[in-house]
C-alpha angles and dihedrals in degrees: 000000000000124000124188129179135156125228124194113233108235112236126283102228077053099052096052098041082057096036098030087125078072120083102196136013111224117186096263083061091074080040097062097033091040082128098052095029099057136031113213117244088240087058109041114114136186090272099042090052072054103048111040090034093243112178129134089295099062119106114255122201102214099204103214114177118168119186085349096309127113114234093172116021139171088276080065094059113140143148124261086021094148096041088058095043090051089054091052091044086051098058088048093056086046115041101357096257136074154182143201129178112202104216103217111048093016094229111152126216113214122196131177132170118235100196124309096309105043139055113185103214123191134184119200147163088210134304095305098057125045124192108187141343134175144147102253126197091259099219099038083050092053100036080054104040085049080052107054085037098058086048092055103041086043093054096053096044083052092058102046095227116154096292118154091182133095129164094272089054096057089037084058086030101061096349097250120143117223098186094052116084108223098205130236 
């Protein structure tokens, strides 16, 4: 089973103002506080996109868990995730093979299609230190991932923030087509 769901990263400025008693934030930090620290897409509000400064620059956390294990987690949090995603995924759908590069943490998404049935998807910070890798259904990955990316780059449309982005750039962007259902 495959569960896949996006979390917005409070802002910074708010995290240290609440957690200010704490000199330095490791990645088991986000871990522990998952619950204070990010605001489920399902859950942000007008206020909330206010009041923790939340806009396409805003560091989002893609829960990914496959058969009960995490491939992406809070620790992975990062800005521009599902811009880099949807590039990946866009190599896959167009020549069967794909890459992303997260800004922040550096951390690359790899994807690559094994016949018809499997992607093999794999998160790294280099060579020397692997993330996550597995062998995912290929269509229930991508209806999911489409999903989840029509949910994101809708909310942000619906709230005005600076968003420069619409379907038809990420369509031009990573050649993914978010009008088109992909099919499970």
């Amino acid at each position: 089973m495959m569960e896949l769901t996006t979390y917005f990263k409070k802002h910074s400025s708010w995290i240290t103002k609440q957690y200010e008693h704490i000199p330095t934030y490791h990645d088991a930090f986000f871990l522990e506080h998952a619950s204070d620290l990010f605001v489920h897409i399902n859950n942000v509000t007008e206020n909330e996109m206010f009041k923790y400064k939340i806009d396409q620059y805003t560091s989002t956390a893609i829960i990914l868990k496959y058969n009960g294990e995490y491939l992406l987690h809070f620790d992975n949090y990062d800005s521009f995730q599902w811009e880099e995603i949807m590039k990946a995924l866009g190599g896959v759908l167009q020549q069967g093979t794909g890459e992303g590069l997260m800004h922040d943490r550096r951390m690359s998404v790899k994807m690559k299609a094994l016949g018809d049935n499997q992607l093999h998807l794999q998160f790294d910070y280099g060579e020397d230190h692997l993330v996550s890798s597995a062998i995912l259904p290929k269509k229930e990955f991508i209806y999911l991932l489409i999903k989840e990316a029509q949910k994101y780059y809708s909310l942000l449309m619906h709230f005005g923030t600076r968003f420069p982005y619409d379907f038809d750039h990420v369509k031009r962007n990573s050649g993914v087509d978010l009008h088109k259902t992909y099919g499970k």
